[in-house]
C-alpha positions as CSV (number, residue, x, y, z in Angstrom):
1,X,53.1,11.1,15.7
2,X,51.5,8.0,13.8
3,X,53.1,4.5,14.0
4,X,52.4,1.3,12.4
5,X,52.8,-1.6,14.4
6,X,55.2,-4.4,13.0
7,X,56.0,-8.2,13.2
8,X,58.6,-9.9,12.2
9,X,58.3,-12.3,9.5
10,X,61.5,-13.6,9.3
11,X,64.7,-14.0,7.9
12,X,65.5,-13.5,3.8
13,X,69.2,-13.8,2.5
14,X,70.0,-11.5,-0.3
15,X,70.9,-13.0,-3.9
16,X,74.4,-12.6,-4.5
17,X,75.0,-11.2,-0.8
18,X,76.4,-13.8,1.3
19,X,77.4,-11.9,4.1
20,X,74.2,-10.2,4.4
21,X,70.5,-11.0,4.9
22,X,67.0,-9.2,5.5
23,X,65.0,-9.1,8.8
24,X,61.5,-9.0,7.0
25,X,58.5,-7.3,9.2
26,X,55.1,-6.8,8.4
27,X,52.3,-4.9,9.4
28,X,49.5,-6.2,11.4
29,X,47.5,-7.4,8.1
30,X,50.3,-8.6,6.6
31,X,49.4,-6.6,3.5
32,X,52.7,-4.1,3.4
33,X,56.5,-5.2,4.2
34,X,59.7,-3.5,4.8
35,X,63.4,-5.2,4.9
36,X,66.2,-4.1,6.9
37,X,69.6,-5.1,6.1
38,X,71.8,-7.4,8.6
39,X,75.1,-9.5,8.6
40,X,75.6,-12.9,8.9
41,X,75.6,-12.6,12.8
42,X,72.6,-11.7,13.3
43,X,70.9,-13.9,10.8
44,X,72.6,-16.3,12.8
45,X,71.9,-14.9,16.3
46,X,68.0,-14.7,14.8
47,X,68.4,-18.5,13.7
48,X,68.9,-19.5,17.2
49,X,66.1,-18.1,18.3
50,X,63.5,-19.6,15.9
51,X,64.8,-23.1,15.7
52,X,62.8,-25.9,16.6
53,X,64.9,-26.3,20.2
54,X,66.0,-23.0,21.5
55,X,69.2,-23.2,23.6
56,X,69.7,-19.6,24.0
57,X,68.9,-19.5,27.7
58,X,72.3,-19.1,29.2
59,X,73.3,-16.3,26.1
60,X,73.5,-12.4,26.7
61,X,70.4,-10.8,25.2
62,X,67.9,-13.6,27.3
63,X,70.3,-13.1,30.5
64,X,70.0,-9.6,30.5
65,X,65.9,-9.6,29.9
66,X,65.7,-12.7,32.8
67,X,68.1,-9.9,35.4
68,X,65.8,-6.8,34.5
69,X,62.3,-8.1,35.0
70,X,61.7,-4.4,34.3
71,X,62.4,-5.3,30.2
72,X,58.6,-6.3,28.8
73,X,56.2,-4.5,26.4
74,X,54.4,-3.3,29.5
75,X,57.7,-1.0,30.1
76,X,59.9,-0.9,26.6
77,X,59.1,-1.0,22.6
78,X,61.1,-0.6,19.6
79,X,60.7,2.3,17.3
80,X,62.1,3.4,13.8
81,X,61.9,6.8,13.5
82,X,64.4,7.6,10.2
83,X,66.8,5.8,7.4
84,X,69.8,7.4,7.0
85,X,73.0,6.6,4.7
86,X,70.9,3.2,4.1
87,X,70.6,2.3,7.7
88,X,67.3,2.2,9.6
89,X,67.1,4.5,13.2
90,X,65.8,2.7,15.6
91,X,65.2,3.4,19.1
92,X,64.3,1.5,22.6
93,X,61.3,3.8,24.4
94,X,61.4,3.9,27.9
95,X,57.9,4.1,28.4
96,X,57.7,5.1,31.5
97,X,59.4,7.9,31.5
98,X,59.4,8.5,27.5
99,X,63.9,8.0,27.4
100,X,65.0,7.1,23.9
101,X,68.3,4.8,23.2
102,X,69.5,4.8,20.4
103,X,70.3,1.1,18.7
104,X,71.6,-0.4,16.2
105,X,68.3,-2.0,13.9
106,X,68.9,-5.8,13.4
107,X,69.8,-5.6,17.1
108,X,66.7,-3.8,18.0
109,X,64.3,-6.5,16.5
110,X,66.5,-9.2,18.3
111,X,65.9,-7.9,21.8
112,X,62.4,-7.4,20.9
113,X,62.2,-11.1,19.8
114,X,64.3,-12.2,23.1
115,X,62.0,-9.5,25.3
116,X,58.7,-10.1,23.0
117,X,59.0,-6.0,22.9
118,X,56.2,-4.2,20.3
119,X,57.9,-2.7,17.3
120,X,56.7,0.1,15.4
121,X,57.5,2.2,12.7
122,X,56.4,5.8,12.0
123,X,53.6,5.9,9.6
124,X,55.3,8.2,7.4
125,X,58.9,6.3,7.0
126,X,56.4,3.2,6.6
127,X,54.2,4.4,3.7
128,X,57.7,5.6,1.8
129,X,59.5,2.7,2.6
130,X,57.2,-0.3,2.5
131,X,56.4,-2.5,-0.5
132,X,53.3,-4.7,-1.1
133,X,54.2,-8.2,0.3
134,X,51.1,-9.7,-2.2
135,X,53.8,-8.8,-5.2
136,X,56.0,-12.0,-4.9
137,X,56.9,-14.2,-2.0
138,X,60.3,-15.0,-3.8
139,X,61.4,-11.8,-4.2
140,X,61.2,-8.8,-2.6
141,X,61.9,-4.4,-4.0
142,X,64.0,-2.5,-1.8
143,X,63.7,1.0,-1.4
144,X,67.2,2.4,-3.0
145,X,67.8,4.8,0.5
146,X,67.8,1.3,1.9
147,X,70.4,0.1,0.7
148,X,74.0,1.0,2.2
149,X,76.7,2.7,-0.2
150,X,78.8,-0.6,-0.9
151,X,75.4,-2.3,-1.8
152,X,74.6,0.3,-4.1
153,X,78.1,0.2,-5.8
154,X,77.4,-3.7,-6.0
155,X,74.1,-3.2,-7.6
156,X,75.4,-0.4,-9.7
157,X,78.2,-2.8,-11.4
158,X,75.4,-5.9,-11.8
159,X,72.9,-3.1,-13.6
160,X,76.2,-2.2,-15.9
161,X,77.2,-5.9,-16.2
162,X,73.5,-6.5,-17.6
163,X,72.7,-3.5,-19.7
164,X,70.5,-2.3,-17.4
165,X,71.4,1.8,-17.9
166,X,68.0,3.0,-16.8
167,X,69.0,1.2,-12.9
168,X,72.5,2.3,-13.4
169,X,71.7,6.0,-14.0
170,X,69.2,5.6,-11.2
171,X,72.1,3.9,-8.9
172,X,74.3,6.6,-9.8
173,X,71.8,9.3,-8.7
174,X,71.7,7.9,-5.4
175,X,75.0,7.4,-4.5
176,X,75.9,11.1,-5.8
177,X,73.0,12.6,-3.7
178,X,74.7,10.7,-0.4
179,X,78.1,12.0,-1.5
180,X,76.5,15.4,-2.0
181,X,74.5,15.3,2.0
182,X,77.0,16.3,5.3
């Protein structure tokens, strides 16, 4: 398996999304990008954590990394492996004995901020789901499996609202192919 080491950029908030924002990560040579989709809370949790004065010493994610001195890139790292129903899988690697937990995303690049953890991506799910981050550094494309099915109903009503039937049909097609899946 082939992975693609990632940074995080940053945080993005989504044009007519206020609840939600983007955790932006980049490859290495900041030539390729992907976005995943997270709530308020964590852009807020994230906020914390970048600020000029950090006082996030005494909260949950830094107290649990300070009581297992066992929680460094030497021992853990982050990996997506999958997007499913518009949700990145992401994983915590125990890498000394190769034991994979499951996590939530936008609470896997948190404790790799807090822990300073590696995050990769597999090379594959990268190369589909990246976009060029040279395109615009206003804007930014997201793949459509990205996207959960309330965003896609969203952007499907917006594409209708603006005459914009060649996104609605392709809006449609998603959400009918989810509907279709187990």
């Amino acid at each position: 398996m082939s992975k693609v080491q990632l940074i995080y950029e940053g945080v993005s908030q989504i044009v007519g999304g206020p609840e939600l924002g983007l955790l932006v990560l980049s490859d290495l040579t900041h030539t390729r990008q992907i976005a995943i989709v997270c709530d308020k809370h964590m852009e807020f949790e994230l906020g914390l954590r970048t600020g000029e004065k950090s006082v996030t010493e005494r909260l949950l994610p830094e107290v649990l990394c300070s009581v297992n001195p066992m929680m460094t890139s030497e021992h853990y790292e982050i990996l997506f492996n999958s997007i499913i129903d518009g949700q990145y899988k992401a994983l915590l690697v125990n890498k000394d004995n190769l034991t994979l937990t499951p996590i939530r995303a936008s609470d896997a690049i948190l404790l790799a901020h807090v822990a300073k953890l590696n995050i990769f991506m597999e090379e594959h799910l990268f190369k589909r789901q990246s976009v060029d981050s040279s395109v615009s550094q206003n804007k930014m494309a997201l793949p459509l499996n990205a996207l959960s099915f309330e965003m896609l109903h969203h952007a499907l009503e917006k594409a209708i609202e603006d005459e914009n039937y060649e996104l609605a049909s392709m809006l449609r097609d998603e959400m009918k192919n989810r509907a279709k899946e187990p």
